[in-house]
N, C-alpha and C positions, 0 to 999 in steps of 0.2 A: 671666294667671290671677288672678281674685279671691278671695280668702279670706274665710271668713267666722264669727267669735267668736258663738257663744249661751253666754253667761251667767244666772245667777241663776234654776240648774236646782236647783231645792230637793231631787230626789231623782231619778236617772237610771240608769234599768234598762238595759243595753248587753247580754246575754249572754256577755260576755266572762269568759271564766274566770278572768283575772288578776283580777278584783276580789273575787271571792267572793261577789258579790248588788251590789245598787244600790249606788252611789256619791250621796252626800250634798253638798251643797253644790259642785256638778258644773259644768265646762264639756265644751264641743266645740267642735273649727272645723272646717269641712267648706271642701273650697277644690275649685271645678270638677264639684258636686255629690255629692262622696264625703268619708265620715268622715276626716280625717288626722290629728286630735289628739282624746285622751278624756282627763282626769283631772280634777282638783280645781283650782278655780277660780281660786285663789291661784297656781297654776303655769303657766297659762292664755298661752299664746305671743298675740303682737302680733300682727292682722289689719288686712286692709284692712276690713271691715264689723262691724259689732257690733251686736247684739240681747241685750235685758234679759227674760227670761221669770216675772225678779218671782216666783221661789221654785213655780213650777209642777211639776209629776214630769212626765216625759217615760220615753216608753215608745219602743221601735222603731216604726216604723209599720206599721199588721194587716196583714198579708197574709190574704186575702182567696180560699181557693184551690180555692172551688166554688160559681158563682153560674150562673142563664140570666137575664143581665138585659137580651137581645132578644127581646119580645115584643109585644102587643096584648092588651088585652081586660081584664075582670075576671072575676073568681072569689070574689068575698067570700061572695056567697049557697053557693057548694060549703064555704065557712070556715064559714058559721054554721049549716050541717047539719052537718056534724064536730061542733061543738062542743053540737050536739043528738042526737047520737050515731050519726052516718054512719060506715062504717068506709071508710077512704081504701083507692080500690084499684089508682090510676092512671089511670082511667080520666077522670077530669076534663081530661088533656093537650089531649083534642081538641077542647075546647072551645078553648084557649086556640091548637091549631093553625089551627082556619079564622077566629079573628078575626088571626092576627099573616100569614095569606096573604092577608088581605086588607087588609091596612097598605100606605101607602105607604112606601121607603124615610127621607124625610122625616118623617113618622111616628113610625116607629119608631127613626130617628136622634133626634128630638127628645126619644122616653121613655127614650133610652138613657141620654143627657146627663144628665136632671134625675136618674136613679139613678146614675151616677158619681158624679156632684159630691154625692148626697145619702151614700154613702159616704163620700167625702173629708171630708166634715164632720165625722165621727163616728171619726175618724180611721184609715180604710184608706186604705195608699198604692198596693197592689199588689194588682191584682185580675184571678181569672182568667173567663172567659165561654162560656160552652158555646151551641150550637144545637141543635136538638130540638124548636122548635117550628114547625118546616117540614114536613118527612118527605116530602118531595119535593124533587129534584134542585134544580130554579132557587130553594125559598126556602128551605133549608140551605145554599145556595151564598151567597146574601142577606145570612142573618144572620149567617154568619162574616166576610163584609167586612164588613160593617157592626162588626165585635165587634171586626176587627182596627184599626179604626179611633181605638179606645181603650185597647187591650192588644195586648202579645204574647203572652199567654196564655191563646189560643184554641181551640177543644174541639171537635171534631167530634162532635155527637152523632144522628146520625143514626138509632141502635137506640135512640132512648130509649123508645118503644114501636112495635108493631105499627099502621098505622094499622085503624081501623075497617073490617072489610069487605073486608080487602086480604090476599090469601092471601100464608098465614106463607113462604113458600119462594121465592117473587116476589120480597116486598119483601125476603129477605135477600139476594138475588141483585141488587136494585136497591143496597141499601147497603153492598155489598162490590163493586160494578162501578161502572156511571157516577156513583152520588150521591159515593163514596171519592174517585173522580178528580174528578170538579168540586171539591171540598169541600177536599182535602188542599193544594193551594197557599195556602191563608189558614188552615190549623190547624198548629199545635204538635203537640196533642195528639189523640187518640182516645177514647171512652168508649161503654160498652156498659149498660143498663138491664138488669143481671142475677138476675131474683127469679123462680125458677117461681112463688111464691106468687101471684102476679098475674097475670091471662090475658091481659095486654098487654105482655110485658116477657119477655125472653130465657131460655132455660134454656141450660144450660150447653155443650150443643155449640154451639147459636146464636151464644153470646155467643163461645166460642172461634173462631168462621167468623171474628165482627166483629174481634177481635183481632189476630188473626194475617193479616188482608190489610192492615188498620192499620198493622201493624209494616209488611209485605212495603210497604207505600206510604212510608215511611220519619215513621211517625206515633208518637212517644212515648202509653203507655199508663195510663189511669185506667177506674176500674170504680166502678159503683154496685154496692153490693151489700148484702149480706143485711138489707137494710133491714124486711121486711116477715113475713119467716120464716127459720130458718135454713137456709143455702142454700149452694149453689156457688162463691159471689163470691169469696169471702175466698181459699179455695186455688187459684183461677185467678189470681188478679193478682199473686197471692206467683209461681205456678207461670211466668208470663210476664215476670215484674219490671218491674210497674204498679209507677210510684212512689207509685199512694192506691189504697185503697178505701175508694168513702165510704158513712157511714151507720152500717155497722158493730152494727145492732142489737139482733139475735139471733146472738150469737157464741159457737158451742161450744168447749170446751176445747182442741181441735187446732187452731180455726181462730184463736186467741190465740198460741199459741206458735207456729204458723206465720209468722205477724205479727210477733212478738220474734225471730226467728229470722231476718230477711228487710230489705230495704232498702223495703219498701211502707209507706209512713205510713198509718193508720185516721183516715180523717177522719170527726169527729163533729160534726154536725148539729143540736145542739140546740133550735132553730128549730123542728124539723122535729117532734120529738116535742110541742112546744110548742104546734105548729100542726093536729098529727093525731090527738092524745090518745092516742098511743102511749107505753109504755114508754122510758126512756131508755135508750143504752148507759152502761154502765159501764165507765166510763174507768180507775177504783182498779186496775180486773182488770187494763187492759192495760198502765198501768206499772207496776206490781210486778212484771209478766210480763218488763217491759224493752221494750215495741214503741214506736214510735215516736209520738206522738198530734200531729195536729193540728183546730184549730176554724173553719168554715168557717158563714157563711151561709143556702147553700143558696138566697138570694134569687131567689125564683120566684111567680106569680100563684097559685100553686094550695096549696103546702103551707108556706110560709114567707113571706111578702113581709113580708121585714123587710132591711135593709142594713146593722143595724146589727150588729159585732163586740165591742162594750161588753153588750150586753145578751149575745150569744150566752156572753160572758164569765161572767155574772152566774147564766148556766142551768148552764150546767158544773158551776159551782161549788155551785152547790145540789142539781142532778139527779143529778150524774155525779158525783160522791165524789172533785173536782177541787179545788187548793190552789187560791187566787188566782196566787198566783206558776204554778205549772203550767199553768194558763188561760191566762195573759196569753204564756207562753213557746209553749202552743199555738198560740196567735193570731197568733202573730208567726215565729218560729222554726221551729215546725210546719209552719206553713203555706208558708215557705221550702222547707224539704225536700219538701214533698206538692207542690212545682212544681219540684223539682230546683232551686231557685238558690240559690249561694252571696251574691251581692253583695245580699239582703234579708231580712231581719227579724230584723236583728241591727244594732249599732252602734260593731261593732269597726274599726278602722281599716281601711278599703280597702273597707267596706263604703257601698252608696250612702243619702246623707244624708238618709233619710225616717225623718219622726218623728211620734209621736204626743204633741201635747202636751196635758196633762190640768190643766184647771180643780179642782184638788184637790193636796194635800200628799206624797202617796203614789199609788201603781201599784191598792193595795186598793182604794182607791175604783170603780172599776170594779164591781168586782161588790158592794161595801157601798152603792153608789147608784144602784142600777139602772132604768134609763128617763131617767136623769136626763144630760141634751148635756152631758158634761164633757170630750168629746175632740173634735180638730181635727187632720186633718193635716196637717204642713209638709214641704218638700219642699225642701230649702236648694241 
């Protein structure tokens, strides 16, 4: 077993509650890929490896716990009628389904790669990947091997809309019969596109068909939801014990304390409103309420294609009435829990040794330098 000393952590955020907030002038040695020593540099036990990081802040590394980044095609020109005042209504998916069925695997393994690794630069270590842009059996089946190829945290999304032209009752009997079984050997997870507000996208019995054969297939549960209007979502994933529902943007008063009341994390999308000139959620509401928050990407061709978790940082905090420090525990910690795992986005002992290291003095910078590559992550 090798061990391994990073010193000359100028300021090092762990979430651990013995410290009371960052540790200053900070080591760690991770030995056989996992945290096993945390405190002050001067105390710092003898290893076999040692790295100088020269007074940089080191944060957990993002977890990452709502992307589609299996697909084909572009959608910039759907981006620059939004931002000339198109209202987003899901319906751009199908653009983006008949270019990614007619990708090769190659292909689309190749744009996989270049957005991981453009993630991992910007310091996400853990990232989860959904499908949805198949909507048919063999190329949802495609993009989840292909997804499991870089994660284990892979997303059945099979309801992520109605395709075009395809009767609503068919295709839910396709997605809870043979697309579930081809599909469910290579996913984790399940997720449903649950907005009546959009005439391509689940209403609430639908979404509960998708769910609950999900479960019965032995598939842990996530929900889009009330993204678009106030909706069903939020009380179906608390009601099933989805550990997220993400979006979260039109949120009524009971669908808040149902959330604080529940083990479902509210993942918020910042990106997204970013990208669709929608309204943000407001995050203030949901922790004074106590619900759990995490920040997620959303990296997608049509309403986000962004990778990065610095910037989604940077909108939090400006849009969402989000501390820097609450952001960054979002992004990291949050987004831990909105994938169920204990061994990430934290840096407490036993926890695994991904880090995000930051070209800057402090964790603030993140969002006081926004657009600006200050993070990298390392993976000890």
């Amino acid at each position: 077993m090798t061990s391994h000393l990073v010193t000359g952590i100028g300021e090092l955020t762990t979430h651990d509650d013995r410290f009371g907030g960052p540790l200053l002038g900070a080591a760690l040695v991770a030995q056989d890929g996992l945290v096993v020593w945390v405190g002050s540099a001067q105390d710092a036990p003898a290893a076999d490896r040692r790295s100088d990081l020269a007074g940089a802040a080191v944060v957990p590394g993002f977890v990452d716990s709502h992307t589609h980044l299996v697909f084909a095609g572009d959608r910039s020109a759907e981006f620059e009628a939004r931002m000339a005042g198109t209202t987003y209504t899901g319906g751009g998916i199908a653009t983006t389904v008949a270019a990614t069925r007619a990708a090769s695997d190659a292909e689309l393994r190749a744009s996989l790669a270049r957005l991981v690794a453009e993630s991992r630069s910007q310091g996400t270590t853990t990232l989860e990947i959904k499908s949805g842009y198949g909507l048919d059996v063999e190329t949802e089946e495609r993009l989840l091997r292909l997804a499991r190829e870089v994660t284990a945290e892979t997303t059945f999304l099979g309801a992520h809309v109605v395709p075009a032209g395809a009767d609503r009752g068919e295709y839910l009997a396709l997605v809870t019969g043979p697309m579930l079984a081809a599909c469910a050997p290579h996913a984790r997870w399940a997720d449903v596109f649950c907005d009546p507000a959009s005439p391509y996208a689940f209403d609430a019995g639908e979404s509960r068909a998708v769910l609950l054969a999900a479960q019965a297939a032995g598939l842990e549960l996530r929900v889009h939801g009330n993204q678009l209007a106030p909706g069903p979502g939020v009380k179906l994933a608390v009601e099933l014990g989805a550990a997220s529902v993400d979006h979260c943007t039109y949120l009524a008063d009971s669908d808040v304390a149902a959330l604080a009341g529940s083990d479902t994390v509210a993942t918020l999308l910042p990106g997204v409103e970013f990208s669709t000139r929608s309204p943000s959620p407001n995050a203030r509401r949901l922790l004074d309420a106590g619900a759990e928050v995490a920040l997620a990407t959303d990296c997608n061709p049509g309403t986000c294609f962004s990778t990065s978790m610095p910037l989604m940082i940077a909108l939090a905090v400006r849009e969402m009435g989000m501390t820097v420090a609450e952001a960054v525990r979002a992004a990291t910690l949050g987004g831990a829990h909105a994938l169920r795992r204990e061994d990430v986005g934290h840096l407490r002992v036993g926890a695994r040794a991904d880090l995000a290291v930051l070209d800057a003095p402090t964790y603030r910078h993140l969002a006081y330098r926004p657009g600006v590559p200050i993070a990298r992550g390392l993976s000890l």
